[in-house]
MARDO-780487 format. One record per residue: x, y, z of N, C-alpha, C in turn; residue in one letter. Coordinates in steps of 0.05 Angstrom, whole numbers, plus 5000, padded with zeros to 4 digits. Atoms other than C-alpha are relative to their C-alpha. Example, Ala and Ser with C-alpha at 12.3 -4.5 7.8 and 13.67 -1.06 7.14 Angstrom:
BEGIN
501849765000524649105156501850245000a
498449764999527349795143498550225014s
//
This chain:
BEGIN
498850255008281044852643497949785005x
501250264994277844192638498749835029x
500150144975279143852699498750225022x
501549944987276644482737497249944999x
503349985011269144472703499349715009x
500550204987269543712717499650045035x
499350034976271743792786497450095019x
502249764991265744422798498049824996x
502650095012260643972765499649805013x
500450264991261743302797498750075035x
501149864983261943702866496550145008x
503549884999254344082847498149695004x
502250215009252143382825499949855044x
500950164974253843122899498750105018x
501749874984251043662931497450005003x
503150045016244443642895498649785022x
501150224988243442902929500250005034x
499949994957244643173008496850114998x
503350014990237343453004498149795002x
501750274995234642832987500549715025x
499450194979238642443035498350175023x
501249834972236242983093497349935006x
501850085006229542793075498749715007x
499750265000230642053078501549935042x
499550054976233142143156499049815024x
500250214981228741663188498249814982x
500250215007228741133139499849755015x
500650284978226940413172503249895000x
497150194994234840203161501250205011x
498449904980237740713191498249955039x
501050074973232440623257500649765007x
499550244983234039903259503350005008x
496850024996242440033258499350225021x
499849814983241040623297502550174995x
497149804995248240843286501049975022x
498550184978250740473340500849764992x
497950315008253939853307497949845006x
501150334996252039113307500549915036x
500050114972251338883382499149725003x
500250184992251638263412500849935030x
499650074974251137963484498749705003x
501150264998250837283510497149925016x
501950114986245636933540500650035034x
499550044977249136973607500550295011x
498649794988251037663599503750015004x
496849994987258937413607501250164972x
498849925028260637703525499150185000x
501449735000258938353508501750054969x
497549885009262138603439498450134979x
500849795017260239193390499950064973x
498349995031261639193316499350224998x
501349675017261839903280501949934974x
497649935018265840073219499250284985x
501149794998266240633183502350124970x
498349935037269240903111499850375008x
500349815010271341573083501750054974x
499249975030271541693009500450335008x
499649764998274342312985500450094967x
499449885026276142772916500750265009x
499049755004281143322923501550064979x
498349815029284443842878503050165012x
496949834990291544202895501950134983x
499249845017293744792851502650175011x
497949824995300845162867500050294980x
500049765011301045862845502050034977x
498350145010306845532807499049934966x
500650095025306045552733501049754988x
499050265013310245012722499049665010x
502250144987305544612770497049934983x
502050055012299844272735497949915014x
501249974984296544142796498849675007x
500750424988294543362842498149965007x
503350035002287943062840501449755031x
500150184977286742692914497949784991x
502150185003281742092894500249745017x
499650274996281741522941498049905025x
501650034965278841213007502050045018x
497749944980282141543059499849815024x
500750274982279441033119498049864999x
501950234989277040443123500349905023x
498250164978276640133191497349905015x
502450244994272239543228501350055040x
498850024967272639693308497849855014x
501250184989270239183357500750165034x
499549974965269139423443497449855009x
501950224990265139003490501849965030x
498450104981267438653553500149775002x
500650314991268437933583501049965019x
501050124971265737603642499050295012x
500349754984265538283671500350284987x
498649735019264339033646501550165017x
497449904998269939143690502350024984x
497550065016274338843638498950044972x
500549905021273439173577502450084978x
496750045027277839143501498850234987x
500049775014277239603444502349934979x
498350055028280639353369499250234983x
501649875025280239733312502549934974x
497050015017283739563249499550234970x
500349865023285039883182500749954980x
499050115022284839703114500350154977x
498849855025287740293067501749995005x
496549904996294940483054500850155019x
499649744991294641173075499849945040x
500650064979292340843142500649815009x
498850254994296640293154503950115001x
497049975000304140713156501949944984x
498450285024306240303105502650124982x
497749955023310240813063501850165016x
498749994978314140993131501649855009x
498850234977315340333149501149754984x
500050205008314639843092498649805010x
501550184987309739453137497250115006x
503049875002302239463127498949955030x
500949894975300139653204496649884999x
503150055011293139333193499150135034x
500749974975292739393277500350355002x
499849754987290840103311499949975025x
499450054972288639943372499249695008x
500250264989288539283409500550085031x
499749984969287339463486498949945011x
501550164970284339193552499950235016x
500749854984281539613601499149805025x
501150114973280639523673498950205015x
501449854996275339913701499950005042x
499750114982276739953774496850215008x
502149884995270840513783498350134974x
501249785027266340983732501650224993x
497949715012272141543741501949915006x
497150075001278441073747500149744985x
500150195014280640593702502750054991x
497049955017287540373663500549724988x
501050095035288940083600503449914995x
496950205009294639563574499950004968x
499350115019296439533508500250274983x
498549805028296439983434497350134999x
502049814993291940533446501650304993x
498849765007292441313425500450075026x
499349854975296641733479498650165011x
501649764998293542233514501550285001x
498649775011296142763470498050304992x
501949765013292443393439498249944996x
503750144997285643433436498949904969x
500150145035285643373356500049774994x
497750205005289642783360498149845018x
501050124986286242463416495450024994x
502450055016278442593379500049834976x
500150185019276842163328499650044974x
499949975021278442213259496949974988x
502350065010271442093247497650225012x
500949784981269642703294499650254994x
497849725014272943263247497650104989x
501149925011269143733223500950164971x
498649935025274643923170500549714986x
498650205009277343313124501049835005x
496750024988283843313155499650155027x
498949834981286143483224502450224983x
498949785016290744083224501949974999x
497449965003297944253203500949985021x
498950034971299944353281499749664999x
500650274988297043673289502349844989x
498850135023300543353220503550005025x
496150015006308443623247499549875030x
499149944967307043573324499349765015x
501550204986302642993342502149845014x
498350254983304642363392498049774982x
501950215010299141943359499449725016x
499950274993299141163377501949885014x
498150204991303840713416499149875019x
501650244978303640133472501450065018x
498250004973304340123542497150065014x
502950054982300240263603499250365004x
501649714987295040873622499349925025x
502349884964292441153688497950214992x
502949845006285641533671498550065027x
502549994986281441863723498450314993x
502749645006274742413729500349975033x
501649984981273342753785499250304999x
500849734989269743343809500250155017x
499049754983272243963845496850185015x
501449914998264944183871497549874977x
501550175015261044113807501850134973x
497449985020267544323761501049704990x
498650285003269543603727503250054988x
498250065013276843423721501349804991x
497650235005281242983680502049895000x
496850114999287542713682499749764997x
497950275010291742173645502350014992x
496650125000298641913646499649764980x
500150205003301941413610502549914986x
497050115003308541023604499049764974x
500050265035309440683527502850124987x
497749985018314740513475501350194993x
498249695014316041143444499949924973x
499549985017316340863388497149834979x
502049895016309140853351499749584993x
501950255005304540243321502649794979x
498150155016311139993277502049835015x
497550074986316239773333499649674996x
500850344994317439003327502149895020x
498850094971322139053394500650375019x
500249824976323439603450502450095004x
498049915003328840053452501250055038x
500849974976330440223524499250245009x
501549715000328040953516496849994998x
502450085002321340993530498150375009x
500249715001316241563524497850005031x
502250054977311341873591498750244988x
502849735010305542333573497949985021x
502149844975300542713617497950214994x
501549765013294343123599497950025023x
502249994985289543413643498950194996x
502049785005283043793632499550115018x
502349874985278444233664498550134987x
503349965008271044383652499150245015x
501349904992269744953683497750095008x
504049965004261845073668499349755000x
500850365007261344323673499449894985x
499950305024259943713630498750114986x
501750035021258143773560498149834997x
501850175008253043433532500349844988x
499250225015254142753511502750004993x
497850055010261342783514500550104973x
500649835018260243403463502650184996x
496949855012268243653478500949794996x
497650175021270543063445498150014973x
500249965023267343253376499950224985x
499749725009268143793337497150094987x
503449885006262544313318497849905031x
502050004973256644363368497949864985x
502550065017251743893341498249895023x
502449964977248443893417498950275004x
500849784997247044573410499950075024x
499549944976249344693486498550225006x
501849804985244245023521501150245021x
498949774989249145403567503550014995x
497649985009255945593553501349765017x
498950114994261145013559502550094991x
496849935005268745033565501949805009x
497650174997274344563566502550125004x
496949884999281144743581501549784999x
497950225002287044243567502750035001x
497549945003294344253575502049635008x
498050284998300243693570502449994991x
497349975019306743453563501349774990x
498450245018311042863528502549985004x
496450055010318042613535500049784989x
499650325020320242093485503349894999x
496950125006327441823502501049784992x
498650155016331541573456497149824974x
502050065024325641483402501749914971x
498050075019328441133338497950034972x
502249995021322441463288501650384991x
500249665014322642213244498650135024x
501449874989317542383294499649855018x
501750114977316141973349499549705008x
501050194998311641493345499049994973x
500549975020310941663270502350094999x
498049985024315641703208501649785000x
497050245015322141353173501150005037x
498050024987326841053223502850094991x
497449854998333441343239502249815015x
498650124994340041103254500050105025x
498849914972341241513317497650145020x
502549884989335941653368499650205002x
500849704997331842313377499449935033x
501549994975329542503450498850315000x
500749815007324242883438497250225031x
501549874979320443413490497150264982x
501549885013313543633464497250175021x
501449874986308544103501497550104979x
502049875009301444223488498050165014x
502149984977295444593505498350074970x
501649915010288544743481497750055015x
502549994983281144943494498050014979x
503049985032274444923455497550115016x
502249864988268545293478497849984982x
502450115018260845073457498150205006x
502449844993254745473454497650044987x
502049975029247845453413500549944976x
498750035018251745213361502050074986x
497249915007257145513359502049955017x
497450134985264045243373502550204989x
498649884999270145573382502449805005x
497650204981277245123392502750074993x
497249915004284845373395501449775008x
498450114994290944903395502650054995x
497549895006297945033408502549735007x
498450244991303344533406502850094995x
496949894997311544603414502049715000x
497650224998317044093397502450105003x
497549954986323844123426502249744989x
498150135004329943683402503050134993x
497949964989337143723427501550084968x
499149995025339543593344498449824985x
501650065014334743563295500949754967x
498550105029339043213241500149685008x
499050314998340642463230499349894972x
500150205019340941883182496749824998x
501450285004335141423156501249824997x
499350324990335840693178499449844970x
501250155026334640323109502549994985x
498650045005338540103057501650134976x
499449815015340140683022499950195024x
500649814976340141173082501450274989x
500949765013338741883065500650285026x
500149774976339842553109497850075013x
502249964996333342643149499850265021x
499449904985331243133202497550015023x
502349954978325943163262498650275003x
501049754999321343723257500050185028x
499549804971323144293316498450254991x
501549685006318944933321496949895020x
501849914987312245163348497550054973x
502549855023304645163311497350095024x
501749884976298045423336497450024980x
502350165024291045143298497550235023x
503050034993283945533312498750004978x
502149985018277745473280496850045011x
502949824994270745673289497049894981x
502150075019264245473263497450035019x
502649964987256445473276498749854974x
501050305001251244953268497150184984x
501849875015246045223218496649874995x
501650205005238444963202500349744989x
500950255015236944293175503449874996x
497250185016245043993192502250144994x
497749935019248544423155501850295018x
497849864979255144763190502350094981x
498049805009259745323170502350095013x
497450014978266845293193502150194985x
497049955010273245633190503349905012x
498550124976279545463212502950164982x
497849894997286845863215502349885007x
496750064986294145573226502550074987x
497949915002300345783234501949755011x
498350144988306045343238503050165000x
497249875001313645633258503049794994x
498150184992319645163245502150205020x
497749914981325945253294501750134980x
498150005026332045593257501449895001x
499650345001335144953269500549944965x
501050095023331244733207498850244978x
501349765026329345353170501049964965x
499450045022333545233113498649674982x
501350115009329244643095497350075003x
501849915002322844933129498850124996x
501049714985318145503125497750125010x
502649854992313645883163497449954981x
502150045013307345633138497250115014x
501549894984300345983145497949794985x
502650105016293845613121496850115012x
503149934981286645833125498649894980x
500650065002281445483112496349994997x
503249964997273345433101499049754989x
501450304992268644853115497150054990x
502349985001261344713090499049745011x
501050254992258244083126496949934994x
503449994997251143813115500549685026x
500350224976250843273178496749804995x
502150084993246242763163497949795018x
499950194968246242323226502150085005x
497849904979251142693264503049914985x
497150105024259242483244498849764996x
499650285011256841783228498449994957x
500449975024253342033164500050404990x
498849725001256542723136501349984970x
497949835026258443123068501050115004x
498449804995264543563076501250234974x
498049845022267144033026501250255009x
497849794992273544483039500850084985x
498349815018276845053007502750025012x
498349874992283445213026502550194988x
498049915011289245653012502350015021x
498650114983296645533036502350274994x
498649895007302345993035502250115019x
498249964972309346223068501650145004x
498949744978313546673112499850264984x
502049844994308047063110499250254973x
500649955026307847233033497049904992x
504150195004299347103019501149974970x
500450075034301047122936502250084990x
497649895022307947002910500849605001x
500250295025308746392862502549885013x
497550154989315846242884500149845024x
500150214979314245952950498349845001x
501650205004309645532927497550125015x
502649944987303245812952497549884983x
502250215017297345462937496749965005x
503649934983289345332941499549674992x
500350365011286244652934496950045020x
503250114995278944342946500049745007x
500050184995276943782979497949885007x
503150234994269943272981499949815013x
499550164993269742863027496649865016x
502450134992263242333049501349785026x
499750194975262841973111498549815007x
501650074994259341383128500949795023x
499450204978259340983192498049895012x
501750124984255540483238500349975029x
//
């Protein structure tokens, strides 16, 4: 068909131009941005503040095995977003904004309200491994969820992530490091709304979350387990371990701190864990996450209100890759999601697997992605009726 040969061709044509960018790596404008943002500090030293920003165009394809499916072209800018950190008077007291100016990244068709704000927080640094943080900041939820969309070495985070996440909300953290010998550990808490970057008042349910690592083989390199793929090429094996949990009472969202509002609150109990393991370039990372709700059912709040339901069940995301000459990284990645039978009769067992080609050409701040995937469910790989499906996806990254 048409639109494939387009689709194949436009794809070759962008590929073609990653050699020449690779080439072009220490151009005089990228040495003077460095890839660390616009900086500024006062004369006194009392201002401090950072500019970055940072885009990602995209072009996907999405084919159902479904003949009567003609299949959905993805074309858009998935994020735009302008983040400002710095401190004042003191780099004890330290902020962190970031806003966002697409749809897809503003909640908007959740909420009816374009969310331009992500985070807006203050930090108080009482030492180098204790510190805690006021305002609209991501939870410290799953490790997917809590890396940075700009970190990914797939597109998209994964399906586990999509049904399960805690994402964003406000309130206060407790953060500390320390070290057990020369083992580093993490731990963070943190009491907020429950109810996600949309609330315009406070319900009296409120959610507490808790995650804490351990490093076994000690510290990555450069803070190398918060990005995905090994693009420090870890000279000796590293390992993270993570686990956590969430209560959200009386939440008035589909999900949380995400989706439609509901007439009748959820209280929802979510458990995670994960680990990622680095080595010569090769990364390894499993995630398993679990939602729990008493009754999954209820009303949307709006003015037409509709039967909705809170997603209950269990998923479980790995993927795998290695860091190849000149940039270029070869990933895979596997998930399984389970709904509860609760919800079965609307859900199902979904499997997806996936494959990644990256060319890196300043680390995530400048990156080509292109993904294959195929999707399909309770546990049928090729039958048309449940919609099983494959789809492609291009995605460019550029940041400062």
């Amino acid at each position: 068909m048409n639109y494939k040969f387009l689709l194949t061709l436009l794809v070759i044509i962008l590929l073609a131009g990653i050699g020449q960018l690779h080439a072009q790596e220490r151009d005089d404008r990228a040495t003077i941005l460095n890839f660390k943002g616009i900086q500024y500090k006062s004369s006194d030293s009392l201002f401090y503040v950072n500019f970055r920003f940072r885009m990602q165009n995209r072009l996907g394809f999405k084919q159902t095995l479904d003949d009567e499916d003609e299949g959905k072209f993805d074309a858009r800018i998935r994020r735009l977003r302008l983040r400002m950190d710095g401190y004042i008077y003191s780099p004890k007291i330290s902020y962190s904004v970031q806003l966002a100016f697409t749809r897809s990244d503003q909640d908007f068709d959740d909420t009816g309200i374009a969310n331009i704000v992500r985070d807006a927080v203050l930090f108080y640094n009482f030492t180098d491994d204790f510190y805690i943080s006021f305002g609209q900041n991501k939870l410290p939820g799953n490790r997917q969820r809590v890396n940075s969309s700009g970190q990914l070495q797939f597109a998209d985070r994964s399906l586990v992530n999509e049904n399960f996440t805690l994402d964003r909300d406000f309130g206060v953290s407790l953060n500390l490091s320390k070290k057990i010998g020369d083992m580093p550990i993490n731990a963070k808490a943190a009491v907020s709304t429950g109810e996600g970057r949309a609330a315009a008042s406070t319900d009296p349910g409120l959610a507490y979350t808790g995650r804490v690592e351990v490093l076994p083989l000690g510290e990555f390199t450069n803070d190398n387990d918060y990005q995905e793929g090994d693009l420090e090429r870890e000279e000796t094996p590293k390992l993270s371990i993570g686990a956590g949990y969430s209560y959200n009472d009386k939440t008035k969202r589909e999900a949380g701190q995400l989706g439609r509002f509901v007439q009748n609150p959820f209280t929802f109990k979510t458990a995670f864990a994960d680990a990622i393991v680095k080595y010569m370039g090769f990364a390894y990372q499993a995630e398993y996450m679990r939602r729990d709700v008493d009754n999954p059912f209820n009303m949307t709040d709006s003015d037409t209100p509709e039967e909705t339901y809170a997603y209950k069940g269990w998923g479980l995301n790995q993927q795998v890759s290695y860091l190849l000459n000149h940039g270029y990284e070869v990933a895979g990645r596997y998930t399984y999601v389970m709904p509860h039978k609760d919800i079965r009769a609307f859900e199902s067992q979904t499997e997806l697997i996936e494959l990644g080609l990256t060319k890196y050409v300043k680390a995530h701040r400048l990156k080509f992605q292109l993904n294959g995937t195929y999707t399909f469910k309770d546990g049928y790989f090729n039958n048309a009726n449940d919609k099983s499906a494959w789809g492609a996806m291009f995605q460019v990254e550029l940041g400062i």
